[in-house]
N, C-alpha and C positions, 0 to 999 in steps of 0.2 A: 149452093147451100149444102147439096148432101158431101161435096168436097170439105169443106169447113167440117162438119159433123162426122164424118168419118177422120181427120185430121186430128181433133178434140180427140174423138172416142182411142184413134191408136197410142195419142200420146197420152192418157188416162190409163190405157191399159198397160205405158211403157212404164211408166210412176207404180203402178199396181204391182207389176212385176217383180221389180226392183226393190219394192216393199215387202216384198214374199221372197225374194232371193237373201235379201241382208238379214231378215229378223226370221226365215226356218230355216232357210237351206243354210246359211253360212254363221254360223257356230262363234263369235267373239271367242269364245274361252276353250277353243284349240292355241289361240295366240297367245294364250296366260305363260306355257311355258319361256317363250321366245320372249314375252314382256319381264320375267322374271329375271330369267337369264343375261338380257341388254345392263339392265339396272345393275347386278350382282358385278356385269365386270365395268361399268363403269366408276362405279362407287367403290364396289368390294365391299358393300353391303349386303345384309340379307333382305329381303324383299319375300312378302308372302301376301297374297290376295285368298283369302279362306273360304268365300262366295264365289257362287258362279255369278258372273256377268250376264245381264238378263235385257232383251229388246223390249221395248214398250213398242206400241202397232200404229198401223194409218187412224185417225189423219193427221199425230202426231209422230214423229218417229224420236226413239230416248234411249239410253241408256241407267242400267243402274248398276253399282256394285257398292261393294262393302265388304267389310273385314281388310282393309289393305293395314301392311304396317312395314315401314323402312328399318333396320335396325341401326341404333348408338354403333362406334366403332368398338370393336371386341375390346374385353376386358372393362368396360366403360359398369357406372351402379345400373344405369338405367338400362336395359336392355333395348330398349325401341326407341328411337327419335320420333317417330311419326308414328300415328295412328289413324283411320278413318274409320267411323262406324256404317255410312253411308254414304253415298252419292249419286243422285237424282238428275237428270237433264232427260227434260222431252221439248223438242222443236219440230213446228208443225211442217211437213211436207211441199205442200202446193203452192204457199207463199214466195218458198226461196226460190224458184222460178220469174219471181218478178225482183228480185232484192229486197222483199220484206224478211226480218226475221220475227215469228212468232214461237216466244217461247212459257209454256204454256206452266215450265215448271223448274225452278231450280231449287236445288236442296244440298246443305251438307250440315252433317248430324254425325256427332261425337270426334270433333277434330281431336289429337292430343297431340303436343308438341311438347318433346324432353329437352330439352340444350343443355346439354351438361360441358362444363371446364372441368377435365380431371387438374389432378395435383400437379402433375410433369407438365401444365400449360397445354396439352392438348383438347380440342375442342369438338364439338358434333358435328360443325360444317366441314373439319379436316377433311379431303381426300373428295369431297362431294363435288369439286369445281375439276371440268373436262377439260380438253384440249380443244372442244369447238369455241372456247370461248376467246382463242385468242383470234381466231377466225370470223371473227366480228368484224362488220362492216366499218371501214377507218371513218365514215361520214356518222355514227350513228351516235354522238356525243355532242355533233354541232350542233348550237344554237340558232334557232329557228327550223330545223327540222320537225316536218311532221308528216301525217297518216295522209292520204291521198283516199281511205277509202271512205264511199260515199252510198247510203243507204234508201232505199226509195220509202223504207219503212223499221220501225221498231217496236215489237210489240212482249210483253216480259210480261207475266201473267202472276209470278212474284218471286219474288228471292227471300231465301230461311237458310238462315247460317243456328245453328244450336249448339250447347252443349261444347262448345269450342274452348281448350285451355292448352295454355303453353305454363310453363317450371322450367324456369332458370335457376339452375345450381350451379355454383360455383366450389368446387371442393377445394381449390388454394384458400379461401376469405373464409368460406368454412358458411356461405348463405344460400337462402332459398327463395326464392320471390316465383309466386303463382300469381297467375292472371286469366282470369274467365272470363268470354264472352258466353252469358245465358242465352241469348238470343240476338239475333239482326235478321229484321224483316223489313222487306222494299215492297210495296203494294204493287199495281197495275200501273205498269211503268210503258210508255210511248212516245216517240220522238216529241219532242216540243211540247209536251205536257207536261204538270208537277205529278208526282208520286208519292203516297205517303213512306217516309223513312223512320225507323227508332230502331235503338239498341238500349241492351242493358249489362251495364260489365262490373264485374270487379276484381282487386287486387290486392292479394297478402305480402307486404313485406317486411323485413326484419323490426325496422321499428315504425310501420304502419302500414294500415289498412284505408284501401279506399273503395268505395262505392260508388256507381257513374250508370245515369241513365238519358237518352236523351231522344227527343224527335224531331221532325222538318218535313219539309218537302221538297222533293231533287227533281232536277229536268236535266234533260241533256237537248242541245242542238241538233236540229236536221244532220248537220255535214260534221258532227260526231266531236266540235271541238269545242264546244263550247260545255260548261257543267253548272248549274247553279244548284245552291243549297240556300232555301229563305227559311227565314222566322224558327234557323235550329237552335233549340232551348238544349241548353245539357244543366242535369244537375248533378252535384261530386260532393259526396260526404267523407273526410279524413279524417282517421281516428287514430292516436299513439300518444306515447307519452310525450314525446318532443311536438306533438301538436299545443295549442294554447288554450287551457282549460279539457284537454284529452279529445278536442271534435271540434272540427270548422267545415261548414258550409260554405261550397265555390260552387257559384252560378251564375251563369251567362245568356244574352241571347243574340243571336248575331245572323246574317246573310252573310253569302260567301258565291264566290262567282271565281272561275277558273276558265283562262281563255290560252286551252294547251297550244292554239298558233300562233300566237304570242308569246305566251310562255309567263303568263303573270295570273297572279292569284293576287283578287281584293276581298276586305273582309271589313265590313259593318258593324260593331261592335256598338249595339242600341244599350245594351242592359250589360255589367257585371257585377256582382256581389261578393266579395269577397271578406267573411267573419263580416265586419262591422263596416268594410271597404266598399262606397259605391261610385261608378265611373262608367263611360264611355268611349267612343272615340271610333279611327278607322287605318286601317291598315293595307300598304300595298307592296305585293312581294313579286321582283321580277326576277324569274330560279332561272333563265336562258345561258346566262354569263358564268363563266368560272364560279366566282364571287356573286352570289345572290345580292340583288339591292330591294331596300326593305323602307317603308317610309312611311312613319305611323305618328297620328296625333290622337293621343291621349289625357281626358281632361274627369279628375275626380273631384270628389267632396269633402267632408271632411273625413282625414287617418291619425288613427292614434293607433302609432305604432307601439306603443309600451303596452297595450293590452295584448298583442299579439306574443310579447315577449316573455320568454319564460320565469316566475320569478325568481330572485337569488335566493342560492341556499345558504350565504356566507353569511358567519354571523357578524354581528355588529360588534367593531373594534371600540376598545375604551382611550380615550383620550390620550391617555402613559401608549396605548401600543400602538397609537396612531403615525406610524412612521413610514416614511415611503422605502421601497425595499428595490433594490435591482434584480430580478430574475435571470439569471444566465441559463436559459433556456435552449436548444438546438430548432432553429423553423429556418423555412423552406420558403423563398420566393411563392408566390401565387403563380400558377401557369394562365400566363395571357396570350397564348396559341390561338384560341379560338376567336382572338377577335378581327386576326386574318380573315375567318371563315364567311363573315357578314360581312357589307357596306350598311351604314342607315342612316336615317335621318329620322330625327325624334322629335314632338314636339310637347311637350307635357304641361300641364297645368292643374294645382291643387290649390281645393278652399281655405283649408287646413291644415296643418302635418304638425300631430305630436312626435315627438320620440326624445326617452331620457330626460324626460322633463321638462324639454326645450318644447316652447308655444312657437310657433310660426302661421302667417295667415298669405292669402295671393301668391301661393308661389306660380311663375312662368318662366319653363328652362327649355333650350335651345341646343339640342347635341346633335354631333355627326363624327361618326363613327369612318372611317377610313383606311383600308390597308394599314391597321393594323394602331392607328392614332386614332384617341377618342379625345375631339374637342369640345368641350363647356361653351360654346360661344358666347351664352347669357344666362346668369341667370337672376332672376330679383325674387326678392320676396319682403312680408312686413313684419316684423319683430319688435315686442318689445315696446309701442312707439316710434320706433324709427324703422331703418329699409337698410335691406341689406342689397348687394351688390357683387355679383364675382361671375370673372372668366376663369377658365381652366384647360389644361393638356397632359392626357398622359399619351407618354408612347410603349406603348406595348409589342414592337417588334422584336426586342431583343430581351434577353433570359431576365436582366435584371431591368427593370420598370423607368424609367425620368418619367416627370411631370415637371410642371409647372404654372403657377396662379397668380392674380391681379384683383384684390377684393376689398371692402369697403363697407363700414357698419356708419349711419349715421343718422345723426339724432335718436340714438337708441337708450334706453332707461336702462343703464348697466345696471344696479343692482339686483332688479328679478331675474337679469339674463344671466347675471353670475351664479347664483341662487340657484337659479331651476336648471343651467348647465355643467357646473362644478359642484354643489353644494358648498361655495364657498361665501361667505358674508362679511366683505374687506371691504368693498368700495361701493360708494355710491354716485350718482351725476348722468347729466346728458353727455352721451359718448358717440365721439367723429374718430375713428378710426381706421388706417387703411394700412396695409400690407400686401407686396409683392414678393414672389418668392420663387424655388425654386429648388428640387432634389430628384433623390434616385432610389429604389429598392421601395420596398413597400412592405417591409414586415416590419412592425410597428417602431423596434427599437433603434432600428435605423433609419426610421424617418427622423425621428430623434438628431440622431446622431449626423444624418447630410442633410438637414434641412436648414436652405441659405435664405435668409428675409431680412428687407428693407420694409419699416413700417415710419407711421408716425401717429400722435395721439392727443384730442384735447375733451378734455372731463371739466363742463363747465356745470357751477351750482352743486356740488356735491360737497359728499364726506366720507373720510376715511374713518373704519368701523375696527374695533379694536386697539385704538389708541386715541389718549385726549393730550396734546401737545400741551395746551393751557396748563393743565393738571398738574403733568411731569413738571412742567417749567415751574410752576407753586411751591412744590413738593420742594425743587432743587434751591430755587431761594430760599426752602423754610429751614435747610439743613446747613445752609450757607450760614442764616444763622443761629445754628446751634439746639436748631428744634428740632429733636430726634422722635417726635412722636407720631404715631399713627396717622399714613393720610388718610381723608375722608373719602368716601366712596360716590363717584359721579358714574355720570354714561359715558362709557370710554369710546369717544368720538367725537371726530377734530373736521369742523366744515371747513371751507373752502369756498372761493368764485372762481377758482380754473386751476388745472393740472395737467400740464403737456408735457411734451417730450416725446423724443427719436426714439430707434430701439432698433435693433440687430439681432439675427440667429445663425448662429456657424457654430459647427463639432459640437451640438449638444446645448451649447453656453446661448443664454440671451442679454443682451447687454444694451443698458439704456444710460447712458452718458450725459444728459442733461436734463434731469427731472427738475423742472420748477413747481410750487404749490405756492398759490395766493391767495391772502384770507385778509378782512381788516386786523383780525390781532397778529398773525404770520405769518413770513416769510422762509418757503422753506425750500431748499435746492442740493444738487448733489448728483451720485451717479451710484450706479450698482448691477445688479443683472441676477437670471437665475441659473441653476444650472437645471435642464429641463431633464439629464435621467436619473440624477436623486432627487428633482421636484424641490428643492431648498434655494433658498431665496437669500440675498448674500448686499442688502445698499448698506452706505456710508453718505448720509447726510447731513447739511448744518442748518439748523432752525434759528429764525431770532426774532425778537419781537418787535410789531412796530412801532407800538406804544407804550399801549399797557394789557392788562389780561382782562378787562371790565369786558362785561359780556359772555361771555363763557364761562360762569363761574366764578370769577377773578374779582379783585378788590383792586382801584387803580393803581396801579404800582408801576414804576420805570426803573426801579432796579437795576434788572439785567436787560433794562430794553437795550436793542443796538447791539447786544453780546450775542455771537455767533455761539450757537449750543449744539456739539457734537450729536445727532441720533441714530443708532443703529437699527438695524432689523434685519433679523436674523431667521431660521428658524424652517420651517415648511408651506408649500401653498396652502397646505388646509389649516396649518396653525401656525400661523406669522410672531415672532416675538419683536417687542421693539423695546429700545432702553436708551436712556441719554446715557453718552461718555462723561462720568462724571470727574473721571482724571483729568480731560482734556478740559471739562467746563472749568474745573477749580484753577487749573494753568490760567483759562481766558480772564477767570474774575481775577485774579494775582494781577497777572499782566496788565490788564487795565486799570485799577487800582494803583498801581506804581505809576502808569500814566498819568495819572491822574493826578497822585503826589508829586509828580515830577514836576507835570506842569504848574500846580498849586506852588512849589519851592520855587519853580523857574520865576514866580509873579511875584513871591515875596521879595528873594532879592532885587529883581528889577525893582520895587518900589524903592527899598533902602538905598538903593544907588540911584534914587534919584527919579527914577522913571515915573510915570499917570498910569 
């Protein structure tokens, strides 16, 4: 026993020692110069620490300093890169003895970080990266590498970060973006226990401001690999003019779990709010591999994106200048680089999605993201009445973009869907329509222009808005005979029981070669097509009647039943013209008429000679 006791007592007094050797006798800041001097020639910066370096005592041992500051590279606006106003660490003695760390206090108070880009492209971190870097362990990038060290204890008494901001200048762009952390504070932190966590930050940038505040509770694993963060709430106020309404609310609340011997991070996503946006879902990111893979399903409520969107400031055009224009403008492919950088898999699901006026209800889509191809695999949704349908592929590996799609509208109510997505009001009917397709580039006017589609189309139960076929055909017998007066004024619109037809898109043009239109009073058929980048619309049709015009207006009349009646339309998508060829009708009605007479003379002499 007294062996034990004197044991204890020597090695108490060796700890004692050693405590009085490092914090009186041995002076840290005789090393200030040596610390100064390391830094100045590896950087070639200047480096100044303006405090003395100061020991905290048994039975924690610590250090403090402050005033340290790194200098920008010479001639730079900002004269410092870094600043410290303080720094705090005291760990207690006797524990690390057993592999407990107990640390009783950590602190850093008035970080300042300058990052400046001068004009000539030089930057703050120039010159800051050593020659020990390339003497980095060849293993230390592999995936599944980890820490081997192993803790019999962890005790952290709190952590306080303050006062912490970085300024990014940029003096080529000519911008400035600050960002503050006011505070981060970790409560009484312990192996395998939660700790309370919050921070509070914010951010100025050229055209917005954000504010961000958030809390949780964090544990770490016994054997150091494992991280959880539960029930962290963050909430984010954005303010600027390019925000919607000058300020949106983004709030979240989520669990998050990181398993560094793995090398994967999962994320719970219970609550997000987003303006008027609400949704859930969960997310899993494995960062071990070159290529991170990422695998999230996400399912919201109802979104109305046009509230989000900014409103136009264009004024409204009068009907005379309503003309579609080509802009010969210089744009630039989209850089689709980064979608190398991810693999994922997505699975999404919305209540409702406005946007542009467009109603959509159920949508459930299906993407996977791939070295560098983003596939659509599915997606559906409800429109209108009817259901939409489409796969999709873009490839993004190379400078200029392909894609290609497979998709399908049916039993849809076209006229609201024209309406609330074009603002255009031409056609009416239940609409089956499908198109396959396929192109390249992705800046708008050349999708235009290499966009190759096979489609087909039937519009049953409707009507065409903007022209009364009845009408026109009235009008043209009334002048036939000889009635040059005012027609009377109906609803210029001509129903229908079905409107099909094929249709094609190459170099810009779309072309529909066999439009049929069936009605009890008529029959109307033909071919035409549009040209999609002056938007102008270009058929040549013949109409004819089957009977008579009774029902639509019409008085019974067989006239010109049977007479094929030339009709044009002409004009733009948002303002269609249509007009009968009335050269071509007065030819049909001559021609026929002579038929007529022919046969009538052909019947007279047969009788005379004799004929029944």
């Amino acid at each position: 026993m007294k062996v034990l006791k004197w044991g204890v007592g020597v090695l108490l007094l060796l700890v004692v020692g050693l405590v009085f050797y490092v914090t009186v006798l041995f002076d840290p800041n005789d090393f200030k110069p040596q610390i100064i001097a390391a830094v100045e020639k590896q950087t070639g910066r200047t480096m100044t620490i303006d405090r003395d370096l100061s020991w905290t005592f048994f039975p924690s041992l610590g250090i403090e300093a402050g005033g340290i500051t790194l200098s920008n590279p010479k001639d730079f606006a900002e004269k410092q890169m870094v600043a410290v106003n303080q720094i705090v660490a005291n760990v207690a003695l006797m524990p690390l003895l057993s592999k407990e760390v107990q640390v009783s206090e950590l602190k850093l108070d008035g970080l300042q970080l300058n990052l400046e880009t001068a004009k000539d492209g030089r930057n703050s971190f120039d010159g800051l990266t050593g020659k020990t870097e390339a003497a980095a362990p060849t293993n230390a990038g592999k995936s599944g590498t980890h820490s081997n060290i192993t803790l019999a204890g962890l005790n952290i008494g709190g952590i306080s970060v303050s006062n912490a901001q970085v300024r990014i200048l940029d003096r080529q762009q000519g911008t400035e973006n600050i960002f503050t952390l006011s505070s981060l504070t970790l409560g009484k932190l312990a192996l395998e226990q939660y700790a309370p966590l919050a921070y509070q930050f914010s951010g100025e940038m050229p055209q917005m401001t954000v504010a961000s505040k958030g809390e949780g509770q964090l544990k770490i694993s016994a054997n150091l690999q494992q991280v959880d963060l539960k029930d962290f709430s963050i909430k984010n106020t954005l303010k600027g003019a390019s925000i919607p309404n000058g300020e949106m609310q983004a709030n979240l609340t989520a669990n998050i779990h990181v398993d560094t011997a793995k090398q994967v991070l999962s994320l719970v996503l219970s609550k997000l709010d987003l303006a008027d946006i609400s949704g859930s879902g969960d997310m899993t990111v494995a960062y071990g591999s070159k290529v991170p893979k990422v695998e999230a399903k996400l399912a919201f409520a109802d979104i109305d994106l046009d509230k989000l969107l900014p409103p136009s400031t264009e004024p409204e055009k009068s009907s005379e200048a309503a003309q579609p224009k080509v802009v010969d403008t210089v744009a630039t492919e989209p850089d689709l680089s980064g979608m190398k950088a991810v693999d994922m898999a997505l699975g999404l699901s919305i209540k409702s999605l406005k946007v542009a006026g467009l109603t959509t209800d159920n949508w459930v889509m299906n993407a996977q993201l791939n070295n560098g191809i983003l596939e659509l695999q599915k997606m559906t949704a409800d429109l209108y009445q009817g259901k939409l349908s489409a796969s999709a592929k873009v490839d993004g590996r190379n400078k200029v973009a392909s894609y290609s799609f497979n998709s399908s509208l049916s039993q849809v109510n076209l006229r609201p869907l024209l309406t609330d997505a074009a603002k255009v009001d031409m056609l009416a009917g239940t609409a089956n329509i499908s198109a396959k397709g396929s192109g390249s580039s992705l800046i708008p006017v050349n999708i235009k222009k290499n966009l190759d589609v096979n489609g087909n189309f039937n519009i049953a139960d409707g009507a065409l808005y903007g022209i009364n076929i009845p009408l026109m055909i009235r009008n043209a017998q009334a002048k036939l005979k000889g009635d040059l007066s005012s027609p009377k004024g109906e609803e210029q619109k001509t129903d229908f029981t079905s409107l099909s037809g094929s249709f094609t898109v190459k170099d810009g043009q779309a072309n529909n070669p066999d439009l049929v239109m069936l009605s009890p009073l008529v029959r109307l058929s033909g071919a035409g097509g549009a040209n999609l980048l002056q938007e102008s619309l270009d058929y040549r049709l013949t109409t004819a009647l089957v009977d008579s015009l009774k029902g639509q207006g019409g008085k019974t009349s067989d006239k010109l039943a049977g007479i094929e009646i030339p009709l044009l339309i002409s004009g733009t998508f948002a303002q269609p013209k249509f007009s009968l060829d009335t050269d071509a009708l007065f030819k049909n009605k001559l021609k026929d008429e002579a038929e007529k007479a022919k046969d009538k003379l052909k019947d007279s002499l047969f009788k005379k000679l004799g004929g029944h």
